[in-house]
N, CA, C and O atoms as a GROMACS GRO file, in nm:
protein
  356
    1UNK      N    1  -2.527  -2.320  -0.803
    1UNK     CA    2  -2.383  -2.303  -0.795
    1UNK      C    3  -2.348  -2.157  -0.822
    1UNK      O    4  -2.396  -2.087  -0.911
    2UNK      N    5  -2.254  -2.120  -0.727
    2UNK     CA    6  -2.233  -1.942  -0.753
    2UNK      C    7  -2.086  -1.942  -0.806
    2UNK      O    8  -1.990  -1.994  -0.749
    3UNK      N    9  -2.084  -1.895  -0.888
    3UNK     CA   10  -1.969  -1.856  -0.951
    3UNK      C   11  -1.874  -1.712  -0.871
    3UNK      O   12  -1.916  -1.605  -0.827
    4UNK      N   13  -1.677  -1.793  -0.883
    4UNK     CA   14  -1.626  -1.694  -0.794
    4UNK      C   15  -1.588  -1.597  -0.882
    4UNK      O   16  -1.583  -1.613  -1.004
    5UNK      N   17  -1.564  -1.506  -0.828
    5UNK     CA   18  -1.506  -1.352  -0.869
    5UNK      C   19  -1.362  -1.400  -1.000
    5UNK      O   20  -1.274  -1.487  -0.992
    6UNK      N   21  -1.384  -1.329  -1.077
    6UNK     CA   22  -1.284  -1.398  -1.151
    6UNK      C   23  -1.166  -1.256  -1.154
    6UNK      O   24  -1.168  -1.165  -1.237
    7UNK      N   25  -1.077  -1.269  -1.046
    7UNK     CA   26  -0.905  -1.160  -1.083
    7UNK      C   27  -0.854  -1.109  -1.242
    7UNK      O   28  -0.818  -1.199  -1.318
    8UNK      N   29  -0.851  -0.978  -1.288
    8UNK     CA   30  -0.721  -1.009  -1.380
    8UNK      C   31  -0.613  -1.005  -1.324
    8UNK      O   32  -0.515  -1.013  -1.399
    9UNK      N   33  -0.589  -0.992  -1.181
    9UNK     CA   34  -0.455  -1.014  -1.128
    9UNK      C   35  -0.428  -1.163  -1.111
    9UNK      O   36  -0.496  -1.233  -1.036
   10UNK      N   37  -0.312  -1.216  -1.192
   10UNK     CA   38  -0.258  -1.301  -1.107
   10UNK      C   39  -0.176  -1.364  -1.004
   10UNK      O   40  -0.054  -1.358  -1.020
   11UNK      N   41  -0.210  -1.409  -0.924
   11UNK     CA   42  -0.176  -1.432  -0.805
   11UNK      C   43  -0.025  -1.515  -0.781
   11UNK      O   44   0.027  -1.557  -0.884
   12UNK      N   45   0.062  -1.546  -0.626
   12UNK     CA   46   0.088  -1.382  -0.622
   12UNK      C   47   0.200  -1.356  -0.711
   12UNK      O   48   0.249  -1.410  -0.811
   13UNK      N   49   0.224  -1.241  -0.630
   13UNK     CA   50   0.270  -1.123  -0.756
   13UNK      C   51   0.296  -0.996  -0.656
   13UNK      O   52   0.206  -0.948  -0.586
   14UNK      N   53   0.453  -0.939  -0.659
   14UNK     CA   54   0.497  -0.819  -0.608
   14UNK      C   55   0.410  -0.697  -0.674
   14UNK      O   56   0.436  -0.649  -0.784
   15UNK      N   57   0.310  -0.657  -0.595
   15UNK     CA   58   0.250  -0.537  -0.596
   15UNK      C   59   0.271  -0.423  -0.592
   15UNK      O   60   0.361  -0.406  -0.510
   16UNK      N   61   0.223  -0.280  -0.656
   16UNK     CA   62   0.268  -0.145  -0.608
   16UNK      C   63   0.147  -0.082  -0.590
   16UNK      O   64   0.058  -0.062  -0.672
   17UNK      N   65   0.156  -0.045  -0.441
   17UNK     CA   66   0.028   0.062  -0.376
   17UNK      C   67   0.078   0.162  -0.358
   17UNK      O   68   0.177   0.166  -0.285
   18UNK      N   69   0.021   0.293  -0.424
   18UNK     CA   70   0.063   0.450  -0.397
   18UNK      C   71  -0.037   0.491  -0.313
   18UNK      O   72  -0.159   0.479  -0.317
   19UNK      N   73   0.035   0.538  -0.243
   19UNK     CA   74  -0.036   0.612  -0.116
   19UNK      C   75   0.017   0.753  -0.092
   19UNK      O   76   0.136   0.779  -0.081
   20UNK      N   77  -0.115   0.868  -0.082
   20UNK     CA   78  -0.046   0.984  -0.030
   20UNK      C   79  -0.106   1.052   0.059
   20UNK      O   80  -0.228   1.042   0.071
   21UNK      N   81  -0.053   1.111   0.117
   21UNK     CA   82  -0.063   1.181   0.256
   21UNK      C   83   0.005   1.330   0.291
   21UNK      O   84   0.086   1.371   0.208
   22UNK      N   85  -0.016   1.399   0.385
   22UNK     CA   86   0.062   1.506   0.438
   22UNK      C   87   0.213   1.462   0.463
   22UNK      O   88   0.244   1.346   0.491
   23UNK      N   89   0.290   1.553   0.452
   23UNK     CA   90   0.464   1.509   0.458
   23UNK      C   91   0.495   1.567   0.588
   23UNK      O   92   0.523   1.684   0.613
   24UNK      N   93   0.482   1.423   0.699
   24UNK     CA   94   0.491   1.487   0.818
   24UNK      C   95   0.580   1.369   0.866
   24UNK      O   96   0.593   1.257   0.816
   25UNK      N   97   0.643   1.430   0.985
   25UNK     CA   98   0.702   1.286   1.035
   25UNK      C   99   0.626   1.158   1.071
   25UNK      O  100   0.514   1.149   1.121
   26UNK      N  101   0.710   1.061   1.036
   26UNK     CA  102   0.660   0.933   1.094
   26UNK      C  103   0.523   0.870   0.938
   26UNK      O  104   0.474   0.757   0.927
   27UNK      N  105   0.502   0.981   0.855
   27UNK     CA  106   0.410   0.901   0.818
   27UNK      C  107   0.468   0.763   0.683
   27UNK      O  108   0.395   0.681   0.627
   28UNK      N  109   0.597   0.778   0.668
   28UNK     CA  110   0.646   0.696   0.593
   28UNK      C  111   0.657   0.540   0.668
   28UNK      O  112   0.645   0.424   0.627
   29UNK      N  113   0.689   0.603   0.802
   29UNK     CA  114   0.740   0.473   0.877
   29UNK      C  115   0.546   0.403   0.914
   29UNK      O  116   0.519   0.284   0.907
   30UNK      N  117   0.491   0.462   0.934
   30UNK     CA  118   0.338   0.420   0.980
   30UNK      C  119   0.322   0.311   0.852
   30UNK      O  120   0.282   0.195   0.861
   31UNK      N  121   0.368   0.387   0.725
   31UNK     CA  122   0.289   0.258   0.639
   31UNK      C  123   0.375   0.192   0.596
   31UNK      O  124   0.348   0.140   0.488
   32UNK      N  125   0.501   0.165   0.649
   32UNK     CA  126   0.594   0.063   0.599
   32UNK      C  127   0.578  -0.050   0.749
   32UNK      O  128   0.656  -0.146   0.749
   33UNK      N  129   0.489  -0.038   0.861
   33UNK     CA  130   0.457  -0.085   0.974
   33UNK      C  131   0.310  -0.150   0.904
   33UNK      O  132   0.275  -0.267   0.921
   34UNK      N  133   0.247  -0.068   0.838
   34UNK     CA  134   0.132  -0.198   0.808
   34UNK      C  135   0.149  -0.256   0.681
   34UNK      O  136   0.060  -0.337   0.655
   35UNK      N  137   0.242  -0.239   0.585
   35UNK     CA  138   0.305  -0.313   0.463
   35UNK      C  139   0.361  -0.426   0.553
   35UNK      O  140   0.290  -0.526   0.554
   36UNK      N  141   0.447  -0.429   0.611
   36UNK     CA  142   0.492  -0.576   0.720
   36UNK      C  143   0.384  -0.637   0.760
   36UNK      O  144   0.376  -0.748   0.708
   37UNK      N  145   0.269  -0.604   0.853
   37UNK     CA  146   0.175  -0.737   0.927
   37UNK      C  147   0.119  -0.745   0.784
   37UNK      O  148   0.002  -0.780   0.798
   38UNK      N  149   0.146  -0.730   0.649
   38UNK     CA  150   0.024  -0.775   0.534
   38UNK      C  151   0.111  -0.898   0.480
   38UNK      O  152   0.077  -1.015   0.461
   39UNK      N  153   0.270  -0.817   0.456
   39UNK     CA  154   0.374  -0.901   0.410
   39UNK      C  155   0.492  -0.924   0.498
   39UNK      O  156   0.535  -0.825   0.556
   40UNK      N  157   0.564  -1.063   0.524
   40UNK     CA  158   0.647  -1.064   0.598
   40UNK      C  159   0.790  -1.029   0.526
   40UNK      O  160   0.889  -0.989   0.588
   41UNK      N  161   0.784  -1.053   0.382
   41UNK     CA  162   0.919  -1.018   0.366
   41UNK      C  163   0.870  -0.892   0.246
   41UNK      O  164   0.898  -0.882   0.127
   42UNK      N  165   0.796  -0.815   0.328
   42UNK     CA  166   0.830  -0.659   0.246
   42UNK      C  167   0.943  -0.620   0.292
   42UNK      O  168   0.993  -0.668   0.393
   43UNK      N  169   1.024  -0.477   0.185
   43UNK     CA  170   1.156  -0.488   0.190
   43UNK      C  171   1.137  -0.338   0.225
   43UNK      O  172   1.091  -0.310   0.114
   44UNK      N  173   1.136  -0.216   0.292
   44UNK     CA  174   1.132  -0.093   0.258
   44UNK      C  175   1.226  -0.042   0.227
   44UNK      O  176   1.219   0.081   0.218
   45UNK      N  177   1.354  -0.107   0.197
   45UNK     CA  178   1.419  -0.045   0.136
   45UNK      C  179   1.424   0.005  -0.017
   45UNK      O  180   1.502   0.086  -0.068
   46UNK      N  181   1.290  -0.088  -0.091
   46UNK     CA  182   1.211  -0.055  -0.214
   46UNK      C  183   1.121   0.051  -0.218
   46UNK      O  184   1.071   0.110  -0.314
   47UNK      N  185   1.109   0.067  -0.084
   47UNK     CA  186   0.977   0.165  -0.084
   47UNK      C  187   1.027   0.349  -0.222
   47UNK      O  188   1.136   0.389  -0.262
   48UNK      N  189   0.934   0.386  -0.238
   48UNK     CA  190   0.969   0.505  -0.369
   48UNK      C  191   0.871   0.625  -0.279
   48UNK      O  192   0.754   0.601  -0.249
   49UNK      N  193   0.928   0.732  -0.252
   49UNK     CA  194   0.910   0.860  -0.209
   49UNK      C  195   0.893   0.952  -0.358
   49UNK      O  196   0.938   0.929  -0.471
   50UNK      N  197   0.820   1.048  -0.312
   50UNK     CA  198   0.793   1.144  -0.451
   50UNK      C  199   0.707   1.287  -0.344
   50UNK      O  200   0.625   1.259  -0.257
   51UNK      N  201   0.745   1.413  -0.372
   51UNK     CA  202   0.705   1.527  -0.288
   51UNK      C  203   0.605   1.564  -0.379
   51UNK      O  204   0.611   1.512  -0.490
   52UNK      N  205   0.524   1.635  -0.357
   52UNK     CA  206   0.418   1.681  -0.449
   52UNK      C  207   0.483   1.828  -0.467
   52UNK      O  208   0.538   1.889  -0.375
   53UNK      N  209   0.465   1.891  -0.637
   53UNK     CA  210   0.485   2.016  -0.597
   53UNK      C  211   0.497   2.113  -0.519
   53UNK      O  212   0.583   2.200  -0.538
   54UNK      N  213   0.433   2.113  -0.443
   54UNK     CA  214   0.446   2.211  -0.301
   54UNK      C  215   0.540   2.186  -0.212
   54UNK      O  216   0.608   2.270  -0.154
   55UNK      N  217   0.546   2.059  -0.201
   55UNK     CA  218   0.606   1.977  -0.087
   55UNK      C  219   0.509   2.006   0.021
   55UNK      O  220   0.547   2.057   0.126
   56UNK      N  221   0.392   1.976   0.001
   56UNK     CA  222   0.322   1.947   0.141
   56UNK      C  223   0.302   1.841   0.135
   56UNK      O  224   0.334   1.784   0.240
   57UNK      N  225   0.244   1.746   0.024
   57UNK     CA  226   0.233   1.579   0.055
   57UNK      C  227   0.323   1.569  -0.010
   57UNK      O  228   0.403   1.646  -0.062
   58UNK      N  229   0.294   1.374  -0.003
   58UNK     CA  230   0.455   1.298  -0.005
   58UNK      C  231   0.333   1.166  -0.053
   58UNK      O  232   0.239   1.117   0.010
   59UNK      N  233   0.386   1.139  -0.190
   59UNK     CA  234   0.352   0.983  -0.237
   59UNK      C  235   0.437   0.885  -0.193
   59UNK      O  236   0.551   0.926  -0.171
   60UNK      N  237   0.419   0.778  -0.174
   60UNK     CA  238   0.498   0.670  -0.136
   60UNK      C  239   0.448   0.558  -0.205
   60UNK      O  240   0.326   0.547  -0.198
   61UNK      N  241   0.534   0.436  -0.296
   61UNK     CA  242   0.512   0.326  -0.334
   61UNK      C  243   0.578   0.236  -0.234
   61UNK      O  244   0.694   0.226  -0.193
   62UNK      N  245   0.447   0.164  -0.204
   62UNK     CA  246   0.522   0.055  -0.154
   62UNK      C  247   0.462  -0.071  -0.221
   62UNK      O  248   0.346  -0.084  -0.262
   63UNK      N  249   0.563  -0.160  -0.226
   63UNK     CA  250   0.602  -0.294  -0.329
   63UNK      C  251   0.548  -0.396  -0.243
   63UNK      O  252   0.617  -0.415  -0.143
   64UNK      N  253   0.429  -0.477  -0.255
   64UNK     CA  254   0.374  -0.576  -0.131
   64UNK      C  255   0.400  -0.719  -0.225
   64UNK      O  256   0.416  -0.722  -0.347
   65UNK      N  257   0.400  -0.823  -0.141
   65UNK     CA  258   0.409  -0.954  -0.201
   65UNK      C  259   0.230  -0.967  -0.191
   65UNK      O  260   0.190  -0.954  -0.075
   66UNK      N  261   0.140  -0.987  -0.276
   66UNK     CA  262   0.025  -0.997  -0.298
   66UNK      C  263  -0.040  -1.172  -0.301
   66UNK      O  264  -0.025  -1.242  -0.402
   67UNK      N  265  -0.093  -1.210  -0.209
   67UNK     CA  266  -0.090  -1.412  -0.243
   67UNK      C  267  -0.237  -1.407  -0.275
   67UNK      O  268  -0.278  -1.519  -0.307
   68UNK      N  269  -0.347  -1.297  -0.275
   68UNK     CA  270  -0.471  -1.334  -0.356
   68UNK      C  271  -0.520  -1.190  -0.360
   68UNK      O  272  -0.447  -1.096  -0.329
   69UNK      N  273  -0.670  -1.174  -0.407
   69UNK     CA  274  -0.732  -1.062  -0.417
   69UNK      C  275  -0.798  -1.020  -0.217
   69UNK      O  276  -0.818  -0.919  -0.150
   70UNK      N  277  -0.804  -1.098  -0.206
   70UNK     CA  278  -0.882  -1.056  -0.047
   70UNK      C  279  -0.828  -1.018   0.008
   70UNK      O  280  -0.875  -0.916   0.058
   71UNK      N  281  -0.629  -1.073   0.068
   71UNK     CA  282  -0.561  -1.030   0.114
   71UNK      C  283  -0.538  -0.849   0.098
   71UNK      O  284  -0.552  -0.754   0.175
   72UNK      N  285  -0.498  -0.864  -0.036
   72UNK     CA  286  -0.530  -0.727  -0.127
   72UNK      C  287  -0.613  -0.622  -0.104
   72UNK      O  288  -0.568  -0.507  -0.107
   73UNK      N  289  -0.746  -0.648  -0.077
   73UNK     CA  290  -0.823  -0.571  -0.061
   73UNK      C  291  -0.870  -0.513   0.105
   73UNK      O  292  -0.945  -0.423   0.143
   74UNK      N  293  -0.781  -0.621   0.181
   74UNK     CA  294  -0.748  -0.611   0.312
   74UNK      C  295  -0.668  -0.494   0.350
   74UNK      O  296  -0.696  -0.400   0.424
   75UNK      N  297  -0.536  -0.528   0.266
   75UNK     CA  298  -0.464  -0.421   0.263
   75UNK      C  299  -0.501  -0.282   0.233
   75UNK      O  300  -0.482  -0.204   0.327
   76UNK      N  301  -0.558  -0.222   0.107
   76UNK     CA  302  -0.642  -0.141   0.075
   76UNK      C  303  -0.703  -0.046   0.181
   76UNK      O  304  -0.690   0.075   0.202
   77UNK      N  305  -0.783  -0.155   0.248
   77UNK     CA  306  -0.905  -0.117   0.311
   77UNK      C  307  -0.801  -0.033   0.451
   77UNK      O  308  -0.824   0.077   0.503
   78UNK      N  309  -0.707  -0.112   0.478
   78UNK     CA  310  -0.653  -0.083   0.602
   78UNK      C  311  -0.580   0.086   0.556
   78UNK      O  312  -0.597   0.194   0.614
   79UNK      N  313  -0.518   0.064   0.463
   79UNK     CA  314  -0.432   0.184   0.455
   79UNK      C  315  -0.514   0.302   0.411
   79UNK      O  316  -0.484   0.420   0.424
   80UNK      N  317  -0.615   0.254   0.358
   80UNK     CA  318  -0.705   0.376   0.340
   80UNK      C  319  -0.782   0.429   0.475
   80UNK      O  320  -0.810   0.548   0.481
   81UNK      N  321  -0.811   0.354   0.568
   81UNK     CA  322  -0.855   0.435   0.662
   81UNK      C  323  -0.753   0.456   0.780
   81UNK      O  324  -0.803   0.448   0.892
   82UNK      N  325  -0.658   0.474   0.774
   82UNK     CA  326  -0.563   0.526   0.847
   82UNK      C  327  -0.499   0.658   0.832
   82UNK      O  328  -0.429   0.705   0.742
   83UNK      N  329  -0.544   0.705   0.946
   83UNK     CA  330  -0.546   0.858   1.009
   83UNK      C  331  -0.441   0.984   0.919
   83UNK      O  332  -0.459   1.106   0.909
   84UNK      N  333  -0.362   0.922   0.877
   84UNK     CA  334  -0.224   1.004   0.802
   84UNK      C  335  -0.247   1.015   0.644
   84UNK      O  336  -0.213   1.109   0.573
   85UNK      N  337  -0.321   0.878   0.599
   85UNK     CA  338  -0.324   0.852   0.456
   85UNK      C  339  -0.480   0.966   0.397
   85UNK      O  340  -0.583   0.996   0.457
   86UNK      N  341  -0.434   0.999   0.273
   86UNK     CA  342  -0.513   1.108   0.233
   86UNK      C  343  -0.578   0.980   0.100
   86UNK      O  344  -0.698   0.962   0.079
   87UNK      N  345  -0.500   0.929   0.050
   87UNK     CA  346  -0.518   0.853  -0.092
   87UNK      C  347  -0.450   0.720  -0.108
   87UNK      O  348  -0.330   0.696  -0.096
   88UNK      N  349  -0.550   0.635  -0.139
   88UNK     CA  350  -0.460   0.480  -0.179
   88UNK      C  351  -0.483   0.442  -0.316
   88UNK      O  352  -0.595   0.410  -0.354
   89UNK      N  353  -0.389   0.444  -0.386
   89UNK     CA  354  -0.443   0.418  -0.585
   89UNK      C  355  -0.340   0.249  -0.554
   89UNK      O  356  -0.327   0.167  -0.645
   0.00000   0.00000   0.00000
């Protein structure tokens, strides 16, 4: 018998993924386009902007409805390898 992965997240649960990137157009709207196919009722009007000193990147929180760890790590996986994103914490 294999024992499953045991979460300290519990499930679900409104999430916050920071993501940062270059502050260019469109890259806010790119990841509020894959926050939707993860969650249907993400809201971006929650979403949280932050400039980095310079103002060359741009953090963004976005608030996901989270229903397990896989989903989660789906998400992750996606926004981290997408072309604009520099960082996913």
């Amino acid at each position: 018998m294999t024992e499953e992965k045991k979460s300290l997240i519990e499930f679900p649960l409104l999430f916050p993924i920071k993501v940062m990137g270059e502050k260019v157009e469109g890259f806010v709207h790119a990841l509020t386009e894959v926050a939707k196919n993860f969650d249907s009722t993400f809201d971006a009007s929650k979403t949280e902007l932050r400039d980095s000193s310079t103002g060359k990147y741009l953090g963004v929180t976005l608030h996901v409805w989270a229903t397990d760890q896989a989903r989660l790590d789906e998400l992750y996986r996606t926004l981290s390898t997408h072309p604009m994103v520099k960082v996913v914490l």
